[in-house]
C-alpha positions in Angstrom: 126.4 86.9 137.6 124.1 88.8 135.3 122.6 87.5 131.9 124.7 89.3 129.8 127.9 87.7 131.2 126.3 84.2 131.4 125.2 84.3 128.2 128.7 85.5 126.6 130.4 82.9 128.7 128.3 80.3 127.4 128.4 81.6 123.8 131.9 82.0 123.8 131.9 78.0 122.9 130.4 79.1 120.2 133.0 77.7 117.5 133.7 80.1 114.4 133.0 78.9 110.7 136.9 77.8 110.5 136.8 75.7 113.4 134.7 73.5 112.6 133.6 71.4 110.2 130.4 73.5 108.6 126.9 71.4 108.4 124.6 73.2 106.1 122.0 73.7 107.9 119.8 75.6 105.3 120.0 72.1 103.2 119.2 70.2 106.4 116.1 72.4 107.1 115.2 71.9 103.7 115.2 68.1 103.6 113.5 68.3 106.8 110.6 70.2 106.1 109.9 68.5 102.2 110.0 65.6 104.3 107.0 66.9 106.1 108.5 65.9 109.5 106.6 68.2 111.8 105.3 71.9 111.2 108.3 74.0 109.6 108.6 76.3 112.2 109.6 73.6 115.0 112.1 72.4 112.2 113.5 76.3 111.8 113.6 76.1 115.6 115.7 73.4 115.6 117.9 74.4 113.4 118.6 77.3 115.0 119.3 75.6 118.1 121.7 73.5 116.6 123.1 76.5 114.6 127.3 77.4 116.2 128.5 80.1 113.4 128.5 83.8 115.1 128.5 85.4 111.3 129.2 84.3 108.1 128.7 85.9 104.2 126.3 84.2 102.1 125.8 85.4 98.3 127.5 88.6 99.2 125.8 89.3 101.7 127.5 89.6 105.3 124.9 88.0 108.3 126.0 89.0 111.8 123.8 86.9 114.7 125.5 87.6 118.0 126.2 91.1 118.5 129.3 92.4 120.6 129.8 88.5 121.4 126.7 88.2 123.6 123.8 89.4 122.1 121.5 87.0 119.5 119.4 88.2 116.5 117.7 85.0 115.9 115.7 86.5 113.6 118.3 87.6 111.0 119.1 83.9 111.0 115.6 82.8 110.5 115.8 84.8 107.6 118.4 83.4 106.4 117.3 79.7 106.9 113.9 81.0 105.3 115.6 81.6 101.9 116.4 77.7 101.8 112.3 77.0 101.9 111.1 79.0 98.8 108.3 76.7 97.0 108.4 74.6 100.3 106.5 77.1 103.2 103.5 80.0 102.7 105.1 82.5 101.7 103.2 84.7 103.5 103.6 82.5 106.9 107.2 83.3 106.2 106.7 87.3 105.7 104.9 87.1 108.9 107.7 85.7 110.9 110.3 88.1 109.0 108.5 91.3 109.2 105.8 91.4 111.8 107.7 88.6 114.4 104.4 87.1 114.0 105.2 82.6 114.5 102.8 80.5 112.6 102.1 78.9 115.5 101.2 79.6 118.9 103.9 79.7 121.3 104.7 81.0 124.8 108.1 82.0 125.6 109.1 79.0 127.5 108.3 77.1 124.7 110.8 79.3 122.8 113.3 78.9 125.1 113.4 74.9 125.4 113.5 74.5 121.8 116.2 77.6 121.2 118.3 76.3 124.5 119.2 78.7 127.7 122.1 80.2 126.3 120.8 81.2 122.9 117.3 82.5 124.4 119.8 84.7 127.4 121.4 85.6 124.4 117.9 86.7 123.0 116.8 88.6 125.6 120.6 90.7 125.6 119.5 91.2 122.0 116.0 92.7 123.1 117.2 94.7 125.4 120.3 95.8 124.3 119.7 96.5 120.4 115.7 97.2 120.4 114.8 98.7 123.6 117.9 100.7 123.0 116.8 102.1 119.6 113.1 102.4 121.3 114.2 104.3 124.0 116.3 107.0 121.5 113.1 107.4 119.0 111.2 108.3 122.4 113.9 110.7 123.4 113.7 111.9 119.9 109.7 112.1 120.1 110.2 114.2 123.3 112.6 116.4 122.0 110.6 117.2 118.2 107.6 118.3 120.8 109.2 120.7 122.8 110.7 122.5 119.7 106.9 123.0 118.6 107.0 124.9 121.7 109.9 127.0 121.1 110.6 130.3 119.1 113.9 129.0 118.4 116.0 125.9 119.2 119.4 126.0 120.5 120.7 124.7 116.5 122.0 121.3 118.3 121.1 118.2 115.7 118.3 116.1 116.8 120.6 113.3 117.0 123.0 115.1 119.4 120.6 116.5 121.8 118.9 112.4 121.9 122.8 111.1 122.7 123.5 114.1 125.2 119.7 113.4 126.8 120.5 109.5 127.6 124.6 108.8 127.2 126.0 112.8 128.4 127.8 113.0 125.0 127.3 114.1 122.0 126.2 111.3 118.9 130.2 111.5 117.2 132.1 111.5 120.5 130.6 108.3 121.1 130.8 106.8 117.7 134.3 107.4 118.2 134.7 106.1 121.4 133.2 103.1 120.0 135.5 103.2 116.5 138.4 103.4 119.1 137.4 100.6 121.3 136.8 98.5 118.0 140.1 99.4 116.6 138.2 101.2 113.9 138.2 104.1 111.9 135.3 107.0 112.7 132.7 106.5 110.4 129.2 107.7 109.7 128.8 104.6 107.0 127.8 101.9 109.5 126.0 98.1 107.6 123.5 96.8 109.1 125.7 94.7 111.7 127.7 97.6 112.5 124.8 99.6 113.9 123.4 97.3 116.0 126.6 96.7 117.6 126.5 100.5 118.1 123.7 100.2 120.0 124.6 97.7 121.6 127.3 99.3 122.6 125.0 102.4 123.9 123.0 100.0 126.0 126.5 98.9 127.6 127.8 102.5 128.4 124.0 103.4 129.6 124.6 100.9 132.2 128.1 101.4 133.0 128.1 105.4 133.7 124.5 106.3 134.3 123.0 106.0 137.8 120.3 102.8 138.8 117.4 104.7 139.0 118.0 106.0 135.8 118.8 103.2 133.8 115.4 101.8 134.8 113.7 104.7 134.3 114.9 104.6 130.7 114.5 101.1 130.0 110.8 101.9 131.3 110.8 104.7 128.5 112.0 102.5 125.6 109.6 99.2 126.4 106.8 101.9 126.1 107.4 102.8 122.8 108.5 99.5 121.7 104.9 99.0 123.2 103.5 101.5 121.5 105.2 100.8 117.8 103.4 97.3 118.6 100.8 98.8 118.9 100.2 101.2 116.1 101.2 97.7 113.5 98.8 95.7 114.7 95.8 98.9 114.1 97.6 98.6 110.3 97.4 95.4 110.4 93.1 95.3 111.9 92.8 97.9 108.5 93.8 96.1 106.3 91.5 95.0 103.1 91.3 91.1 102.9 93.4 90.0 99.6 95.1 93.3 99.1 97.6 93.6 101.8 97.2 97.3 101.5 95.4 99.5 104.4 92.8 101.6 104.0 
């Protein structure tokens, strides 16, 4: 059985907001941490373990965790949670977390797993692999393909976008943005929120592995952990540059 089906098996328990009787959570992380029980970031932790709603909308704005029903952003929650502990955390601890995926505290991914539990850290690593390796791996096919054209007198007039979807799925970027609008019961649609791409890619990831040979897929999962890698990279020079106090690099 392979992670991705264990994990959606065991999320699939996963009640929706209307079945059950909503805790909230944010107010319970908030009472937890201005009680000072334990560092804030165990307490997010927690909460996040505990946490059952795949989506919900919150002042507007629509929050989609689990992506095509198996696949966790555990960080859109934490940001989520994180807007219940302003005046209560560093802000700056909490920027860290948010936009560098930088914990306040040390930990190891075991760690991360116990305190998450198995099915939301399997649910994690679908998430990894299937939303930001997948983007990684197109901005590398995209890096390839903006070199070559140096090279050329003239390019063949294909979008950028096209030629990256014909490199790594065989088709071009709208054919399989409708395949995926069909599948989904949806309309075609260029306008895609937040939640709606990265079920795209998801998606991509999905029919990568379905119709593309072994020694392929590999190949280009190799390809996007190298420029996930190298994006890694490249913030943390920003991040060696920049002027203490200022937040800006030099």
């Amino acid at each position: 059985m392979t992670t991705q089906t264990r994990a959606k098996q065991e999320i699939a328990r996963w009640p929706s907001g209307s079945e059950v009787e909503r805790t909230d959570w944010g107010q319970e992380l908030r009472r937890t941490v201005a009680r000072a029980e334990g560092h804030w970031f165990a307490a997010l932790l927690g909460v996040i373990a505990a946490w059952q709603q795949p989506e919900e909308t919150v002042h507007g704005r629509s929050y989609r965790y689990l992506i095509g029903g198996e696949a966790f952003d555990w960080l859109l929650l934490a940001e989520r949670l994180c807007a219940e502990l302003d005046g209560l955390v560093p802000r700056e601890e909490i920027e860290a977390l948010l936009f560098e995926s930088r914990p306040p505290l040390p930990i190891v991914e075991e760690e991360f797993r116990r305190l998450i539990g198995p099915a939301k850290y399997r649910a994690h690593l679908n998430f990894f692999y299937g939303v930001l390796v997948e983007a990684a791996l197109q901005m590398a096919v995209e890096e390839e393909i903006q070199k070559e054209r140096l090279c050329q007198v003239w390019n063949n007039g294909q979008r950028t976008d096209d030629e990256v979807c014909q490199r790594v799925y065989g088709l071009t970027h709208l054919e399989l943005l409708q395949r995926f609008c069909q599948e989904r019961g949806t309309a075609p649609t260029d306008e895609l929120s937040l939640g709606e791409y990265n079920e795209f890619i998801y998606w991509l990831f999905k029919h990568r592995l379905r119709f593309c040979e072994p020694v392929r897929v590999a190949s280009d999962t190799r390809k996007g952990l190298a420029m996930l890698a190298g994006l890694e990279s490249a913030r943390q020079r920003r991040l060696a540059q920049k002027r203490p106090g200022d937040g800006w690099p030099r």
